[in-house]
N, C-alpha and C positions, 0 to 999 in steps of 0.2 A: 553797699554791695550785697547782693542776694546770697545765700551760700548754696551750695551744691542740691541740698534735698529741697530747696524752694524751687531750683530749677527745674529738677527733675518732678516735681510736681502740678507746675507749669507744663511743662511737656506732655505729662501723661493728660491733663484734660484738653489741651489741644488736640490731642490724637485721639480722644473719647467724640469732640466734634466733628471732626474730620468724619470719624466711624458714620457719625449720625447723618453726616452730608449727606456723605456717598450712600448710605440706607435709604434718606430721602427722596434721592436723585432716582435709585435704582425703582423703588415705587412707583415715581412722578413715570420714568419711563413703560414700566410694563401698562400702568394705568393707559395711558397713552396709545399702547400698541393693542389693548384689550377696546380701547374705543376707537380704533383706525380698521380693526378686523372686524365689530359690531357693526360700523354705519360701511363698510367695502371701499376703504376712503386707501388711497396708495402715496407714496413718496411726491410724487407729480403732480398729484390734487391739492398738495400741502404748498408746493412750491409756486404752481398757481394760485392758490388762494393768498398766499403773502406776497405776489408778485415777484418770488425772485427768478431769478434767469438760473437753469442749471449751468453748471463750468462746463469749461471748452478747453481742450485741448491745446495746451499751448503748439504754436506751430513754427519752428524755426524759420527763420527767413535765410534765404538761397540767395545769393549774391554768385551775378555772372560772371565769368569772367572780364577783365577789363585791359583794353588794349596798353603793350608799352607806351612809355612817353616819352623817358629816357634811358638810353644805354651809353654804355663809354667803351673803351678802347680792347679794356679784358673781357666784354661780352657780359658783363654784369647789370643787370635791366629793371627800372622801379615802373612802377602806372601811375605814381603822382599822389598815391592814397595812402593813408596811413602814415607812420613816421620814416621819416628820411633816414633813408640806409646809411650806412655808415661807411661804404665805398664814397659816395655822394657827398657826406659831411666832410669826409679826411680831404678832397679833392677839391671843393671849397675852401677850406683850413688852408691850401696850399695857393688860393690864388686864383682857381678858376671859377668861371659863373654856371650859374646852373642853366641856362641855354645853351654852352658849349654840347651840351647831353640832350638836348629835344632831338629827338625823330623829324 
């Protein structure tokens, strides 16, 4: 078992890499944007040159409305879609079929 101060000096060079990463990184990028402003090169020249597609707005999709199918006797009405109501389930439970309730 390690004790306390091997841990913690474990820790601290990890977080001494970490420093150096992110140093790295931060270099690798400005370098980057000092040679995207030298040659007049923009976000969309990058994204064509590697073939990516830019993202798209996800777009909900719109569902119509959909006509009844069935109703019963207290004016309670499903379309057939989704999970069986529970007016629907209980009246089954009791014996009846579910085309008693078709339109």
């Amino acid at each position: 078992m390690k004790s306390a101060a091997a841990i913690r000096k474990q820790i601290a060079k990890l977080q001494a890499q970490i420093a150096s990463t992110e140093k790295s990184r931060e270099r690798a990028l400005r370098k980057i944007i000092a040679d995207m402003q030298k040659h007049d090169l923009s976000l969309t020249d990058l994204r064509d040159a590697v073939g990516a597609k830019p993202k798209r707005a996800i777009r909900k999709k719109t569902t119509g409305s959909v006509p009844v199918k069935f109703r019963d006797d207290k004016g309670n009405t499903w379309s057939g879609r989704g999970r069986e109501p529970k007016w629907m389930t209980e009246a089954i439970a009791q014996g009846r079929k579910r085309s008693d309730f078709a339109l």
